[in-house]
N, C-alpha and C positions, 0 to 999 in steps of 0.2 A: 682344480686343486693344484697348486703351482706353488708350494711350500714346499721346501727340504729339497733332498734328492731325488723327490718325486713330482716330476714334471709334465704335465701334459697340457699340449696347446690350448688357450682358452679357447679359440676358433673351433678345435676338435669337440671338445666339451660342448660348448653352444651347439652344434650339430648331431651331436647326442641326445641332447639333450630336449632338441626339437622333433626330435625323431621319437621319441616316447611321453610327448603332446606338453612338456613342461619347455616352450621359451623361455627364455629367462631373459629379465631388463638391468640387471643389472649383476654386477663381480659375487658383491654379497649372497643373491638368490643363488648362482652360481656355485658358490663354493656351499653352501646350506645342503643344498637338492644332491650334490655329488658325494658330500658328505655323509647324507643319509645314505647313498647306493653302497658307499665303502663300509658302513657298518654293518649292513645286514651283509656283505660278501666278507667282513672277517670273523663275525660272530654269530653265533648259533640262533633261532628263533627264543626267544625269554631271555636274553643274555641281560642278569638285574644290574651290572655294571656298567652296560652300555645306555639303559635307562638312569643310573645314577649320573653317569656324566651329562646324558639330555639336560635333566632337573638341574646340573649345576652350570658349567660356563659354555654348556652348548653342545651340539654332533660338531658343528666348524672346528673349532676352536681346537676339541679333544682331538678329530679326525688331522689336523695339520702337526699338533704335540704328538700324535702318532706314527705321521710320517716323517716324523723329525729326528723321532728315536727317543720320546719319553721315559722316562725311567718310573720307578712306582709312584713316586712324590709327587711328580708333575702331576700322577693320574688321584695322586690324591687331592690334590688343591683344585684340578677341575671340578671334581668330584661336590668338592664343597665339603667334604669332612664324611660328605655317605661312604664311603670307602675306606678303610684300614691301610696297612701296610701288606698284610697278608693277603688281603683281597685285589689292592691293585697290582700286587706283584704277578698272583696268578691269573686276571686276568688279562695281563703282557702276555705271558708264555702262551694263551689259547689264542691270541689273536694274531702276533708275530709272526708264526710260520703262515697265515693266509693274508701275509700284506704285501700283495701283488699289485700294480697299477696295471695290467692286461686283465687281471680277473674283471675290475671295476668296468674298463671298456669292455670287458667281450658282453658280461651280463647288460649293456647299456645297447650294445648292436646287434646280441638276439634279441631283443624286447622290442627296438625298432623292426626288425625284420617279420614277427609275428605280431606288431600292432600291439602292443601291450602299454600299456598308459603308465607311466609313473603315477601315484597317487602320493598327498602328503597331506598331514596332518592341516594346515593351511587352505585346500582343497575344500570345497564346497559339499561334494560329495563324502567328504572322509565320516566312516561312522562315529559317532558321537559312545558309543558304547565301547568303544577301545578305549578309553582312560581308566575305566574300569581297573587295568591289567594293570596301572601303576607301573613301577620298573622295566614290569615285564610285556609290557605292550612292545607292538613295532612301530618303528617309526618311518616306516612306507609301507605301503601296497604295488603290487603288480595286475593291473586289471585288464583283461579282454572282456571285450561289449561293453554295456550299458553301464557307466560305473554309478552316474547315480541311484540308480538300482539300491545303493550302499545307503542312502538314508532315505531308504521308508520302510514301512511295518514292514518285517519279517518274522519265521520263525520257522525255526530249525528241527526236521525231522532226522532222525539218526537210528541205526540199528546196524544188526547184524548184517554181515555180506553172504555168510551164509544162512538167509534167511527162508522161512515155512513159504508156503503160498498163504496161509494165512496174515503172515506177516505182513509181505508183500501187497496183498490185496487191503487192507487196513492203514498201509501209509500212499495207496492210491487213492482211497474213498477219503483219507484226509490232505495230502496235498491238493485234488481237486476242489475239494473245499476250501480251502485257503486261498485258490488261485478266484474263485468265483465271488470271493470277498475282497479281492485285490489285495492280498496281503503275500507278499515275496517267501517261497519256498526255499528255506536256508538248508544246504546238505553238503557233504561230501565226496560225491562226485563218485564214490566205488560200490561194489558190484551190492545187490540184496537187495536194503532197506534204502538206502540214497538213491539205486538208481532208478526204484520204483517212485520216489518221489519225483525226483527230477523230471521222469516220464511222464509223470501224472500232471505234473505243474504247468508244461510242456502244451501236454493235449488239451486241457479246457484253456489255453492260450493266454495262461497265467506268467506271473516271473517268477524266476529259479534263479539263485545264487549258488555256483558250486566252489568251494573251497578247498585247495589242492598244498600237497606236502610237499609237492617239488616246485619247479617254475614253473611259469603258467604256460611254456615251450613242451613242457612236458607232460601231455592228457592220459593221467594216470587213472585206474587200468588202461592199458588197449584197448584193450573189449570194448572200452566205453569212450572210445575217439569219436564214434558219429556220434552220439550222445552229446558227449561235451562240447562237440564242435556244433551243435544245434542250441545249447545253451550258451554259447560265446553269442550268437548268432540272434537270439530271442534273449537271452538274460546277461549274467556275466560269469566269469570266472578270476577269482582272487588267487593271491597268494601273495606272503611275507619274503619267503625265497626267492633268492634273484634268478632270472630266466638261467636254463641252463642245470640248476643245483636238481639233481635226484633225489625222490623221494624217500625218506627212509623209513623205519619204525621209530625214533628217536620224534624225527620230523611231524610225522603223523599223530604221534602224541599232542606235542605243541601245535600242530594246526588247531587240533580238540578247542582250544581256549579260543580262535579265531571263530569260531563257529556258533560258540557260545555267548560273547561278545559281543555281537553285532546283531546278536537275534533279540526280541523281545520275549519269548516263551523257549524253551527247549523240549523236545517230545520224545522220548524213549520210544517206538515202536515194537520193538523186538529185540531181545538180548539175551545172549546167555550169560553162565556165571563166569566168562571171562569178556564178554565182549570186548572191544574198543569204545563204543559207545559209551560206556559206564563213566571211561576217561571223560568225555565231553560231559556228561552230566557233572561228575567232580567239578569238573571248569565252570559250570551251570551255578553252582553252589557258593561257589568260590566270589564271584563275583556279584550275586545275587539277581539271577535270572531265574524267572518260575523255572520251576519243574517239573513236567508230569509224565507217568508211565502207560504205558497199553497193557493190561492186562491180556493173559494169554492162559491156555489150560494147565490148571496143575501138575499133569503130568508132562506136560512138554518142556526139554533141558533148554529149548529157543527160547522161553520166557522167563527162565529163571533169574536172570538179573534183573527185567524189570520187575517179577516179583519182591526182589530184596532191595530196588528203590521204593516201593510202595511201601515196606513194610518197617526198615531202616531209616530212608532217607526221608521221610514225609513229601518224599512224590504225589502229586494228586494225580489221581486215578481218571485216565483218559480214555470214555468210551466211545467218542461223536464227534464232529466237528466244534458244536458248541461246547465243549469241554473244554475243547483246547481254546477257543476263541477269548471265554472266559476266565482260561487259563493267561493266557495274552495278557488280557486287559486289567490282569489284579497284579497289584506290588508284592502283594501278601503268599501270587500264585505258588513260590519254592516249598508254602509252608512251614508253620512257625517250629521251629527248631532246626530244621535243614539242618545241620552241618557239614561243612566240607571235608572233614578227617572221617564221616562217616562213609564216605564217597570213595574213598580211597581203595579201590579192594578191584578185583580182575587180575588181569592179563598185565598189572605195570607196576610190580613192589621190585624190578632189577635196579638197582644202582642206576641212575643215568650215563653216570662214565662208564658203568659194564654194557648199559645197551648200547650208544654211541660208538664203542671200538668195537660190539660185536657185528656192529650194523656195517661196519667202514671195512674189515674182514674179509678177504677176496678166498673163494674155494680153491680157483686155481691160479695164484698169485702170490710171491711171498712178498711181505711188506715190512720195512722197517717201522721203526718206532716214530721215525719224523713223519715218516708217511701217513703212520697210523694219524697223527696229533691234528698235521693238517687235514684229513677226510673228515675227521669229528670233531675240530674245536675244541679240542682238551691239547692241555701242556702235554710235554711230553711226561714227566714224571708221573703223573693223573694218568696218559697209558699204559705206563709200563704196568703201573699197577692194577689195572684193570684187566691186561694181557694176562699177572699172576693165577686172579680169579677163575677168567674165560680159560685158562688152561687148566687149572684143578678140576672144573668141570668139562672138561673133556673139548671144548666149544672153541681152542687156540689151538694149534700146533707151534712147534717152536726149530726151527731148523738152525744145522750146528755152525752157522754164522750169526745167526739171533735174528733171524727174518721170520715173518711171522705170514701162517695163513689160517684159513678156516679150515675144519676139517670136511677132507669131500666125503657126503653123506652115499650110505651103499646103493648097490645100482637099482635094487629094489624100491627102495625111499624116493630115489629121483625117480621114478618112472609113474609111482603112484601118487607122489603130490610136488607143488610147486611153490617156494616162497614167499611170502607175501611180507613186506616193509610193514605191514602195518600187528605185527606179532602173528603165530601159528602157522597155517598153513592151508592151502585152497587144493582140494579135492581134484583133478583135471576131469 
């Protein structure tokens, strides 16, 4: 990208470039492929303006008008008329303060360094179920292992992290069946119901795709680094975020739709009535991917949410492998009325711009308001007012320079439980 002010040797780039399995033949692929890497490093996962510019005169074209110092109009006319005044103006302010040309190299030289494939739309392997997302699709991948892995049958199992041994034992006897019918076990890669899939897929010497919130540099839980480093290894590991970016709960949300996307069925195994899971089914809906639930005992609060897909969402009811198989294999599998506003409900009615800056909130750090804008992708105007929020609720502090931190929680609270990006809290 050798437009504007912002200059980096084509030699350098080409060497980048090569380094995360995408040569390129010529200026054009060149500036396309780096193009793509600069928008997912200034804009957040769903960002529908950066999919509005795709649809109109391109990632090049917008990404060089943005190095140049576009104003709204510019980003209108690339736009092709999808964009307003109001809308390109603010999304200038969320992307400006992360227009770094170091960011672009450094996520391009950890991805070489842990072997991580650039993937792109163009790519043979790229899923066919990410158009789906329209606007808000991405417009790369970051893959370790197997990426064609990415178009064949899949289907995604999801559930709680704190999940029953029933739970648990019910998305073994079902990823192992999936694995033994050659069919790609799609998950999440965190602790409960994914990781029992993932295991499961694993052991009968099946493939597992695991899908992660941060970069693919980042094998998020811990816990689960030999894990995921066994499925880089036998299957793959994706992600939209460029190597390097942390996982958040903002992030984890938006993975939700990558998961759902790319699978052919989606499977509730175990949920309660906030899970995160519930999010992926929403995305399940959304898009129009079967959906079906695992029944669990009435009395147990683990299965309450996929009670209230079964019951609300016209979830089919998934007792067996051949449930879900035939689950898979029907268009009709989401069931007739699905709705996606029905889907809505758990762990995720916070304002995005209130989770965003509560997520980017340092305990022991105070943070300006720039600082806040760049960690989350929102203008700054969009934090300040979201800082208003998070501070009513107790959840900002405000120091008497206007710096801003989280508040540190009592010694009791940290010693008994540990944060989890992906909303609540994990039991140690």
């Amino acid at each position: 990208m050798t437009a504007g002010a912002w200059r980096i040797p084509d030699a350098r780039l080409d060497a980048l470039l090569e380094g995360v399995g995408r040569p390129v033949g010529s200026a054009d692929e060149r500036d396309e492929l780096v193009a793509r890497a600069l928008w997912h490093v200034v804009a957040e996962p769903g960002d529908a303006a950066v999919g509005a510019l795709a649809d109109g005169a391109g990632l090049a074209a917008a990404a060089r008008a943005l190095v140049d110092g576009a104003d709204p109009g510019v980003i209108m006319r690339l736009a092709h008329g999808e964009l307003d005044a109001t809308a390109a103006g603010a999304a200038l302010r969320r992307w400006t303060p992360r227009l770094r040309a170091g960011d672009v190299v450094r996520a391009l030289e950890i991805a070489g360094r842990v072997r991580a494939r650039l993937l792109a739309p163009d790519d043979e392997a790229w899923p066919e179920g990410l158009a789906a997302l329209g606007p808000h699709r991405p417009h790369l991948l970051w893959v370790r292992g197997h990426s064609a892995l990415l178009r064949t049958p899949g289907v995604a199992l999801v559930g709680a992290r704190a999940a029953s041994g029933y739970g648990e034992h019910v998305a073994m006897e079902l990823a192992a069946g999936l694995a033994g019918r050659d069919i790609t076990v799609v998950s999440g890669g965190a602790y409960g119901i994914d990781g029992a899939a993932h295991r499961a897929a694993l052991a009968a010497q099946g493939d597992t795709i695991a899908v992660l919130a941060g970069g693919t540099d980042r094998l998020y839980p811990s816990g689960h680094d030999a894990l995921l480093k066994r499925v880089i290894e036998c299957g793959a590991v994706i992600s939209e975020a460029p190597p390097g970016t942390p996982p958040t709960r903002w992030r984890f949300l938006q993975r939700n739709r990558l998961i759902a996307a790319v699978s052919e069925a989606v499977v509730v195994v175990e949920a309660g009535h906030r899970s995160g899971a519930l999010n992926t089914a929403h995305h399940a809906a959304t898009v129009g991917v079967p959906l079906g639930a695992v029944p669990g005992p009435i009395t147990s609060a683990s299965s309450a949410g996929c009670h209230r897909l079964l019951r609300d969402a016209a979830a089919q009811c998934i007792t067996s492998i051949g449930d879900v198989i035939e689950l898979a294999s029907d268009p009709l599998g989401a069931g007739e009325g699905a709705d996606a506003q029905t889907l809505s409900f758990g762990d995720h009615r916070d304002d995005s711009a209130v989770t965003r800056v509560a997520d980017a909130l340092r305990p022991r750090r105070w943070q300006s308001a720039d600082e806040l804008a760049r960690a989350s992708g929102l203008a700054v105007p969009e934090v300040q007012a979201a800082l208003g929020l998070l501070q009513f609720d107790d959840r900002a502090v405000e120091s008497e320079t206007g710096q801003w931190r989280r508040p540190t929680p009592p010694k009791a609270a940290q010693k008994s439980e540990s944060p989890s990006p992906e909303g609540g809290s994990m039991r140690a």
